[in-house]
N, C-alpha and C positions, 0 to 999 in steps of 0.2 A: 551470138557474138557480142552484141550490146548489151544483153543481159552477163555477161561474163564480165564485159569490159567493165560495168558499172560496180558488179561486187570487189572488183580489184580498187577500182581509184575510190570506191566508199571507205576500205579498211587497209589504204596503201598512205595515207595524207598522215603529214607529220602532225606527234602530237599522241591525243590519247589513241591506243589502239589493241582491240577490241581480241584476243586471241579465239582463233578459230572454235566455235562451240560451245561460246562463253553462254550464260544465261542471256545474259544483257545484249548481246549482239543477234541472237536469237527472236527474242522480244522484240527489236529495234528496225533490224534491218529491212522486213518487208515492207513498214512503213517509210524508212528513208529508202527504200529503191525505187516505191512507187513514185517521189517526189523527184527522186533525180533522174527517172525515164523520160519522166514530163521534159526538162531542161537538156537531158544529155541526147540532143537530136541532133539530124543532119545538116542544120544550120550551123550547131554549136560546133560539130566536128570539124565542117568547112573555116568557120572562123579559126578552131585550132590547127587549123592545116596550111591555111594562107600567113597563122599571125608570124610578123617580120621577125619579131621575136624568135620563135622558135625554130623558124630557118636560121638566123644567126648564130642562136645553141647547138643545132645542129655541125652546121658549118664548121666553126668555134671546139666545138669538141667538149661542152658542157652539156650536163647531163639533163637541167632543165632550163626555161627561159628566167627563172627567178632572178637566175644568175645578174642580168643585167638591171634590176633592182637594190642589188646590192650596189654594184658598181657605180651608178647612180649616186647613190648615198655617198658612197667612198668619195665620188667626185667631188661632188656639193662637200661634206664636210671632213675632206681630210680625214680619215678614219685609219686606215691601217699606213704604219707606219714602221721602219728598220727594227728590228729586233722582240718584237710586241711577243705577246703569250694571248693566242686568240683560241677562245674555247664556243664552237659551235654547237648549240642545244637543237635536238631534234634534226639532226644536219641532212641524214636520208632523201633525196639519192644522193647529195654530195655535192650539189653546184654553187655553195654559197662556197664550202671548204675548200672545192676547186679554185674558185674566182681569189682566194686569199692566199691560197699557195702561189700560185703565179704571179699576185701582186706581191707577194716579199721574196719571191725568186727574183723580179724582176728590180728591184731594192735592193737585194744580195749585190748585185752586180758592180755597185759604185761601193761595195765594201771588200776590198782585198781580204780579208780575213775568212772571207764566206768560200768555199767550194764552189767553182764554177757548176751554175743548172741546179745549184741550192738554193731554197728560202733561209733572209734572215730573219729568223722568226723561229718559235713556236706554235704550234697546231695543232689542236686536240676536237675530234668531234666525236659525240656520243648517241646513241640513236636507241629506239628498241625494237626500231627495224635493222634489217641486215643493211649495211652498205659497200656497195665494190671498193674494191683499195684504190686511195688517192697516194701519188708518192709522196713519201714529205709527212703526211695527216697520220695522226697517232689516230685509231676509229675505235671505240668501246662499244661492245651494244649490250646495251645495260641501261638503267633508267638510275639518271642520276640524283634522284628522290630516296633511291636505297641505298644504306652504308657500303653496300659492296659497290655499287657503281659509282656513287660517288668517289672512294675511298681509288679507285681505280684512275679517276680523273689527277686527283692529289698525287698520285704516286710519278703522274707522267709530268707535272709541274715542276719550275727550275727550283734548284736550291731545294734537293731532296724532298721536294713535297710542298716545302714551306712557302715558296714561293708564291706573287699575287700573280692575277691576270688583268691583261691592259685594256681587251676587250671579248666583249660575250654577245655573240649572236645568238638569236631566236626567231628561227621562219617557224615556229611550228604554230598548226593551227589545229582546231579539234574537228571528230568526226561532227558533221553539220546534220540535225536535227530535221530541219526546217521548224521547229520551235521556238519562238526570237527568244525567251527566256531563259531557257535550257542552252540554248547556244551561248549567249552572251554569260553564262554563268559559267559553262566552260573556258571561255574563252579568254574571263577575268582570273581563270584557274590556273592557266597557260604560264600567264600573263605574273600573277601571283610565285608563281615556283621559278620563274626565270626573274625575278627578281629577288628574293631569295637568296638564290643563286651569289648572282651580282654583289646582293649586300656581301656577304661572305668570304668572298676569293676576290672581288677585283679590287686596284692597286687606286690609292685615294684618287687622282686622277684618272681614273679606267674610264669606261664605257660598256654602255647595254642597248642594244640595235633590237627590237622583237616588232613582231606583227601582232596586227589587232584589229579590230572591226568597229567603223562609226557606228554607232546606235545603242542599244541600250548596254550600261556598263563600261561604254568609253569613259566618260569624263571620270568616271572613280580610279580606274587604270589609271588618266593620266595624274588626281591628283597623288596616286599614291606612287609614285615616280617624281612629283616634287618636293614627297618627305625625303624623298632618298639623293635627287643630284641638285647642282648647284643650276645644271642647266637642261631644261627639257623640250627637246622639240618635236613635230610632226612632220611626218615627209611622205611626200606620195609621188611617188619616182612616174616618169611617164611611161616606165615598162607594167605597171601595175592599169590595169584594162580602166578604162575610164566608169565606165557598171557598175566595178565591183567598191563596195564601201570599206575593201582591203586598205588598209596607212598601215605609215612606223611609226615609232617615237621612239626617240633617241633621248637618251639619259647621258649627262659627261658628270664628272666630276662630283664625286662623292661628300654629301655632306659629314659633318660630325653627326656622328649619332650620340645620342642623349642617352 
């Protein structure tokens, strides 16, 4: 059962992901099972069993505890806002894109214009995993690095396509090595393509919410998010495990680009 459990959440985590029978996951995977046997023990299980967290998701009716990560952030710095075009990268299973439907259903409500039990909002999430239907959430699954998946995101954007985006989430993270090298070079990969992104479609005052990992590779991450916004910060929400070297950095407002 642990040995099942562990090939699913090694190649279920948002982000790169490995298709069944790939060369590379072939090659890879005995080595990272053997690593995540070691950690995915009956300690870890109990802590994921007891954490307050993920009784609240439970409770709450979100899909994972991240969800209050977000929220977090939302809280701290105003982030979604009446009418916004919010496009979640890597969204799989859906609790960031949950946590933003409900916060602009719940913003609908002081706008007569909105259908009562509607967000006012747009929402778009794209995954290259499957994700369950969220009401409200346009979902692609598709990897929006390819013209088709991209091309798919445009099409659901206001004003025929042309339209910009106000804000871009990114929880995703890659499959973990246990390599620091190899990890951190995925992870500035991540990191690189969701900004990209950003540069691209968000609207000059937008935003870009992604995760990232302190250690080797941070600080180029962050300086390369001060080419791009006027404002950049790190947040490390208290639902994110005290352990883990998990942060965000938040980008606002887009500079001129040269």
């Amino acid at each position: 059962m642990i040995d099942h459990l562990m090939q699913w959440l090694l190649r279920s985590k948002n982000g790169v992901f490995l298709p069944s029978g790939s060369e590379t996951e072939k090659m890879g995977t005995e080595s990272r099972l053997s690593v995540a046997k070691n950690k995915f023990n009956k300690s870890w299980l109990q802590d994921h069993l007891t954490d307050p967290y993920v009784k609240m998701a439970q409770k709450e009716g979100y899909r994972a505890r991240a969800v209050y990560k977000l929220s977090e952030i939302d809280e701290q710095d105003s982030l979604i806002k009446p009418g916004m075009v919010v496009v979640d990268l890597g969204s799989s299973p859906g609790s960031w894109s949950q946590y933003v439907r409900n916060r602009l259903t719940e913003l609908g409500k002081r706008n007569p214009k909105i259908e009562s039990g509607k967000p006012d909002g747009t929402i778009i999430a794209i995954d290259l995993l499957p994700m369950e239907d969220i009401a409200d959430v346009s979902f692609i699954q598709g990897d929006f690095r390819e013209e088709e998946g991209l091309k798919a995101v445009e099409r659901l954007l206001p004003e025929g396509g042309s339209g910009k985006v106000d804000l871009v989430l990114s929880d995703m993270a890659p499959n973990l090595s246990g390599v620091g090298v190899a990890d951190a070079a995925r992870m500035a990969f991540l990191a690189e393509i969701a900004l990209d992104f950003a540069i691209t479609h968000l609207d000059q005052d937008g935003a870009l919410l992604i995760k990232c990992f302190h250690g080797s590779g941070y600080s180029q991450i962050v300086e390369s998010f001060k080419k791009v916004f006027k404002t950049v910060s790190p947040r490390k929400p208290k639902a994110s495990r005290d352990r883990s070297s998990e942060t965000f950095l938040l980008g606002r407002h887009l500079k001129q680009m040269k």
